[in-house]
C-alpha positions in Angstrom: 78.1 -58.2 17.5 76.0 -60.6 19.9 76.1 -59.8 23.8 77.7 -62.8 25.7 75.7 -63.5 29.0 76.9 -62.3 32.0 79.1 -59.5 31.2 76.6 -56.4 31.7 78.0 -53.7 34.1 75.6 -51.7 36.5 75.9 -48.6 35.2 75.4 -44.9 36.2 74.0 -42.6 33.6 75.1 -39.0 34.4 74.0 -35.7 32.3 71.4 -38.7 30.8 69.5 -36.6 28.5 66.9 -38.4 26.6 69.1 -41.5 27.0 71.2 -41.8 24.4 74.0 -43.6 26.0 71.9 -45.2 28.2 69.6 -46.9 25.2 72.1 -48.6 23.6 74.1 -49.4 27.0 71.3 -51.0 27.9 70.5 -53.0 24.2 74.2 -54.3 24.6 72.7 -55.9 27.9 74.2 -53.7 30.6 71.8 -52.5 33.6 71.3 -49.0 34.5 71.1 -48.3 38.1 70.1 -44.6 38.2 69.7 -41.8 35.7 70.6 -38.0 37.0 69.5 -35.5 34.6 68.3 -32.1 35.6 66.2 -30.7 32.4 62.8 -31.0 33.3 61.9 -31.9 29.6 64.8 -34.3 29.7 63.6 -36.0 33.0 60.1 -36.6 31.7 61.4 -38.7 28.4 63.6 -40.8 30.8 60.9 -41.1 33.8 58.7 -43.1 30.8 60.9 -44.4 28.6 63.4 -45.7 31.3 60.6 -46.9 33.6 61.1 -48.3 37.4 63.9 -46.7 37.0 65.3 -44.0 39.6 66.0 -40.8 37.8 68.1 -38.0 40.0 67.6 -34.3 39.5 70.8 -32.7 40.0 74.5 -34.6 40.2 75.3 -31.7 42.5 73.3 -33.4 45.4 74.5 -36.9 45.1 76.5 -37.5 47.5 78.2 -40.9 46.5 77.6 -43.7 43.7 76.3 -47.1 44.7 79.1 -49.4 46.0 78.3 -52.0 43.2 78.7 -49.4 40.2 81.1 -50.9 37.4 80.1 -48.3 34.5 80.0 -44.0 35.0 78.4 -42.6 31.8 78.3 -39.0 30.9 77.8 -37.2 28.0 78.7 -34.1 29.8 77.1 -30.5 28.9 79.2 -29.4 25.4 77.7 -25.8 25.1 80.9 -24.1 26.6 83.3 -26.7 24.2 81.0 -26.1 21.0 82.2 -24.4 18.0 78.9 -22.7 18.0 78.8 -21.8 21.6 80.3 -19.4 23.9 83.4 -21.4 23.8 84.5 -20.6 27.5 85.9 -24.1 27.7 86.1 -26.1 31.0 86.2 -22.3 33.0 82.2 -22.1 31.6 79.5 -23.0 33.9 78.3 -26.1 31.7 81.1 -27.9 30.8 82.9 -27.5 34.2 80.1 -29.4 35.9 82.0 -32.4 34.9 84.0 -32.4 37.9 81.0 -33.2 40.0 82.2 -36.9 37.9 85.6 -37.1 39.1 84.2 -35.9 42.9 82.3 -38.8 42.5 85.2 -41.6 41.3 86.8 -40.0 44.4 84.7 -41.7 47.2 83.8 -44.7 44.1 86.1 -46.3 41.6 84.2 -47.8 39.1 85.9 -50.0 36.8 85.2 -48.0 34.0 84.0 -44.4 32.8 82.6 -43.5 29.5 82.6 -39.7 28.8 81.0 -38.0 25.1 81.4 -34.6 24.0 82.3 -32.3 20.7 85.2 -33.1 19.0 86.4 -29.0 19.2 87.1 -29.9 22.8 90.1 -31.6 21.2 90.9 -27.9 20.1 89.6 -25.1 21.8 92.7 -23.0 23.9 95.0 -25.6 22.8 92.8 -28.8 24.2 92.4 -27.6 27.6 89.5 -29.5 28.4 91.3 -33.0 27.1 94.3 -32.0 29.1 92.4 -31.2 32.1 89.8 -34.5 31.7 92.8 -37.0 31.0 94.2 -35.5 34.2 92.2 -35.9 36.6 91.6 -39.5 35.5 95.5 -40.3 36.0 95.0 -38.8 39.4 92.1 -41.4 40.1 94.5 -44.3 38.9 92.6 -44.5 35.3 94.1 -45.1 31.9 92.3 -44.0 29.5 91.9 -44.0 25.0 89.1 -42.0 23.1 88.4 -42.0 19.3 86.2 -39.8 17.5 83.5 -41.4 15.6 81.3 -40.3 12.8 77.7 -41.7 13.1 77.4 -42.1 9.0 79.5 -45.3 10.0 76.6 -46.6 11.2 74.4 -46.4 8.6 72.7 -43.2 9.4 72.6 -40.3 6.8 73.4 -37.5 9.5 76.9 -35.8 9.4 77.8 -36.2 13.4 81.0 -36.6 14.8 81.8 -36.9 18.4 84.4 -37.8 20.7 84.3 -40.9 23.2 86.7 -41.5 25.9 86.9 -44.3 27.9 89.1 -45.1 30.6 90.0 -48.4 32.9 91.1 -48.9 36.3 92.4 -52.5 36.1 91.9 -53.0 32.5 93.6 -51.1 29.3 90.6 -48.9 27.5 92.2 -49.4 24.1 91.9 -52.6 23.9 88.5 -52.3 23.8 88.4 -48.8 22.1 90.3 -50.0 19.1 89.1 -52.7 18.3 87.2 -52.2 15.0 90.7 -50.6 14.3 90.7 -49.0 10.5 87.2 -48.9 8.2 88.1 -47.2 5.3 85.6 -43.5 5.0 83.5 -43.9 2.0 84.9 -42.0 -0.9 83.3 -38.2 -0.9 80.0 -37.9 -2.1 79.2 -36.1 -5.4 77.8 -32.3 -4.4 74.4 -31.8 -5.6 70.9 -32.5 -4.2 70.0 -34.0 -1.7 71.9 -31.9 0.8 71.3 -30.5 4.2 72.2 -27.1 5.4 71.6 -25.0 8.3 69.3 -22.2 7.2 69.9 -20.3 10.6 73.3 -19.8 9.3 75.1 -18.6 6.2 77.6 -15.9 7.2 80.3 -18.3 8.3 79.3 -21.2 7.3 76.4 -23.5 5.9 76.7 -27.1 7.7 76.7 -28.4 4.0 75.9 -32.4 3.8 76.0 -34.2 0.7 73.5 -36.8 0.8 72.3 -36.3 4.9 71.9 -33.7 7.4 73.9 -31.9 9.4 74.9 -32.4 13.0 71.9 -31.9 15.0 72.3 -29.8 17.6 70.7 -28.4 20.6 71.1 -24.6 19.4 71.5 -22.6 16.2 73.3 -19.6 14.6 70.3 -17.4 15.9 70.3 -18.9 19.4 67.0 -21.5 18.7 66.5 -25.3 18.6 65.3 -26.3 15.4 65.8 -28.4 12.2 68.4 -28.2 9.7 67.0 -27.5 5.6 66.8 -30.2 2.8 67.6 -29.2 -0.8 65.9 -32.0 -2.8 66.1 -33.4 -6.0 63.2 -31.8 -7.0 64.5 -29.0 -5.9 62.3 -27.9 -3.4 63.3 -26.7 0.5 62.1 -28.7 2.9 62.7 -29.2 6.5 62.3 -32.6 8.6 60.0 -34.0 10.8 61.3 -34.2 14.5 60.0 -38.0 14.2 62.5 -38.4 11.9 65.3 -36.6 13.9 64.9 -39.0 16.4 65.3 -41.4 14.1 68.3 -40.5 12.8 69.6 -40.5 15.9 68.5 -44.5 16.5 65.6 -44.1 18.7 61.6 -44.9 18.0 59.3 -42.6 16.5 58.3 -40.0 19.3 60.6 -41.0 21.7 61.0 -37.3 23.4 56.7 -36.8 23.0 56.8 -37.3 26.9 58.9 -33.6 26.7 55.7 -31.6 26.0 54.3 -32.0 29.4 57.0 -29.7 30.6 57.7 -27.8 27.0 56.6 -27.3 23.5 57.2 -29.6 20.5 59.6 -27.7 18.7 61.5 -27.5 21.7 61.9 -31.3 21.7 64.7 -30.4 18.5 67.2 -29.1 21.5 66.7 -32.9 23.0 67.2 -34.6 19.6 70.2 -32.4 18.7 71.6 -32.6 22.4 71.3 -36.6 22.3 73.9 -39.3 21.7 73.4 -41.2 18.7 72.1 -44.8 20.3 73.4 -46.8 17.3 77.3 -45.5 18.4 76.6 -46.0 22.0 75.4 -49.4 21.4 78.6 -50.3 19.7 80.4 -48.9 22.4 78.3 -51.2 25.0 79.2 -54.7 22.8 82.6 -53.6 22.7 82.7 -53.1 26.7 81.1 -56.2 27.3 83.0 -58.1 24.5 86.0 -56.5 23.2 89.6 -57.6 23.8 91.5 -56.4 20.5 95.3 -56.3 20.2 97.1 -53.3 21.3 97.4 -50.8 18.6 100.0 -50.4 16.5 101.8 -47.2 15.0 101.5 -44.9 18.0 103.2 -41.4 17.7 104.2 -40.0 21.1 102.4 -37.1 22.2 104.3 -34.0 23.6 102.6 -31.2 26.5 102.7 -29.0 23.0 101.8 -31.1 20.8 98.1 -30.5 19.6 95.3 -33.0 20.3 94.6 -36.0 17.7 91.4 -36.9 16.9 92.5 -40.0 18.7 95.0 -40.9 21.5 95.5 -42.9 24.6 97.5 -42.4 27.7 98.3 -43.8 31.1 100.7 -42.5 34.2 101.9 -39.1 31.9 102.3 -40.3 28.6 99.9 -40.3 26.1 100.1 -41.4 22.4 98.5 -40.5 18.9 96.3 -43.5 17.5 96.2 -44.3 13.8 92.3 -45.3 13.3 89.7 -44.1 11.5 86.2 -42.2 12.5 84.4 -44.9 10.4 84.8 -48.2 12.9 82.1 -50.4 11.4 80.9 -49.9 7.8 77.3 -50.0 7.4 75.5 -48.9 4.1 73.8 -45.0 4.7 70.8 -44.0 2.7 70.5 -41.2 1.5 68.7 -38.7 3.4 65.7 -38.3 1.2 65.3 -42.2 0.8 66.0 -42.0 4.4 63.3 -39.8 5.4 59.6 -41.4 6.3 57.5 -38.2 7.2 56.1 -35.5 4.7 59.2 -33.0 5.2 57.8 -29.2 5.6 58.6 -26.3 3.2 61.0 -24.3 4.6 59.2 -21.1 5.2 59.6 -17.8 2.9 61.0 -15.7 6.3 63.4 -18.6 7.1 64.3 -18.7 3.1 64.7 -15.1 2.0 66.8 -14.2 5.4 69.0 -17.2 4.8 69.5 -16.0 1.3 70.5 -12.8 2.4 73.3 -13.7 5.0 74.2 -16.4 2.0 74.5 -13.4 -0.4 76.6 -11.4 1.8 78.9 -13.8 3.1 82.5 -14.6 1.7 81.1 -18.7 1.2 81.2 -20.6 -2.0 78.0 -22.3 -3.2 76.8 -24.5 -5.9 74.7 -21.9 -8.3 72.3 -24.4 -8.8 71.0 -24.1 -5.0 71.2 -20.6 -5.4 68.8 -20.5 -8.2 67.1 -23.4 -6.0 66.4 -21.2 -3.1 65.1 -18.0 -5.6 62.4 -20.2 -6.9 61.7 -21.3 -3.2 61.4 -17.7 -2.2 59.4 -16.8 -5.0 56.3 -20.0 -4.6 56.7 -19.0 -0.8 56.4 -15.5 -0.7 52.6 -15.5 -1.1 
């Protein structure tokens, strides 16, 4: 979808990250008028890749937005909302940060606001964090629609979904939101190799990906950044190149290399695996600055006890389930080992053998060709 001229907001990127949302904001022609982000190793990626432009330490010092701000983005801090985290929800000392956003559409309305997180949000003690979110925008005068997207609908092999809400002060969200309305999933993939798994786990679970990786992500089952595992064709154990991470996530080769002036390179896996995919927020920016669908049909009225949807969309107290799919656009995805451009590493024997182990002694089903797969890995690694 082709930008039409003039309709770029001047956007505010908050919890920025690398720049995920930003980067494809800004591709879809919108202009970013500050970046606050206070990871040093964070800051250092946007301070060059994001040059001349003004990047803020810490949202807790800002004391208002710029009068002429159309667009707040925030992909706020998910590790207290993660499935893998310490799931406090929107009491933990992350995730409740986001209210320094709503202090801030309390002295500025933008027009619109675009917040990203996990999808277990929608979940966790009965969607507290939704509830609390939606309701505070209501408060500010907001409607407001999210939809959770998978980013395999856009062509890259890596099994992410996430959840993005946007919500309008003069105009209706959904409108926009919905637009690419229903894109039929793919049909299930056959099980076999290539898959990706996450070797740091294996007693509840393996992040099992027919055909791409897992969701990258800024931690692991033993509390470290790093890559998921490959099993290949040939049956070997590999794990990725970080360039290729950050391709998977739609940005250039060695995007977050400016990180290792204030870290170390494997570190630079927690930035990937924090990052919004750019492809998705792209999307998102053409459909700000373009879309005007038809309201959606088929809503299902939401109840206070009714459980979250993986999509709704609310204004003044009510709020309705939305038919639509995770897929929006339908783009063809590689494979991830056709995918993949840099000599993938063998996953080492320690890494192996103590996945193995947890595998062994865990309730989980698993094909017995990757068991004998990862045998044979332990046993050419072991020396």
């Amino acid at each position: 979808m082709s930008k039409r001229a003039g309709t770029g907001l001047k956007t505010v990127g908050l919890f920025a990250g690398i720049g995920g949302l930003e980067l494809g904001l800004t591709r879809a022609g919108h202009e970013i008028a500050f970046l606050c982000e206070i990871d040093p190793a964070a800051r250092a990626v946007l301070k060059t890749r994001f040059s001349g432009i003004e990047v803020k330490e810490d949202i807790r010092l800002i004391p208002k937005l710029p009068r002429e701000t159309e667009l707040v983005a925030a992909g706020f801090p998910c590790q207290d909302l993660s499935q893998v985290g310490p799931t406090r929800g929107m009491r933990g000392e992350k995730s409740s940060i986001v209210s320094q956003v709503f202090k801030l559409l309390e002295k500025t309305r933008a027009q619109w606001v675009l917040l990203e997180n996990v999808p277990f949000m929608l979940r966790l003690h009965r969607g507290a964090a939704i509830q609390h979110i939606t309701s505070r925008l209501e408060g500010l005068g907001y409607s407001w629609a999210y939809r959770t997207v998978d980013t395999r609908s856009f062509g890259l092999p890596q099994r992410r979904e996430r959840v993005f809400l946007l919500a309008g002060l003069n105009e209706e969200p959904w409108r926009k939101l919905y637009e690419h309305h229903f894109v039929q999933a793919p049909a299930s993939l056959k099980e076999g190799p290539p898959c990706g798994f996450y070797w740091t786990e294996g007693n509840r679970g393996l992040g099992w990906a027919p055909h791409a990786l897992p969701t990258l992500k800024g931690g692991s089952g033993l509390g470290i950044p790093s890559p998921p595992a490959i099993w290949l064709r040939d049956g070997s154990i590999v794990t990725p190149d970080i360039r290729d991470a950050e391709r998977i996530q739609g940005f250039a080769v060695d995007w977050t290399k400016p990180a290792e002036s204030q870290t170390t390179r494997g570190a630079r896996w927690r930035l990937v695996g924090n990052a919004v995919t750019t492809n998705v927020s792209e999307w998102l920016g053409n459909l700000l600055a373009n879309g005007h669908g038809a309201n959606p049909e088929n809503l299902e009225s939401l109840q206070k006890s009714d459980p979250w949807p993986a999509a709704a969309m609310g204004y003044k107290g009510e709020r309705f389930a939305v038919p639509t799919s995770k897929w929006p656009v339908k783009r063809k995805v590689k494979s991830i080992e056709d995918f993949l451009r840099y000599e993938p590493r063998p996953l080492s024997y320690r890494a192996t053998s103590g996945f193995w182990e947890r595998l062994k002694a865990s309730p989980l089903n698993y094909p017995a060709d990757f068991a004998e797969a990862l045998m044979s890995h332990i046993r050419k690694t072991k020396d």
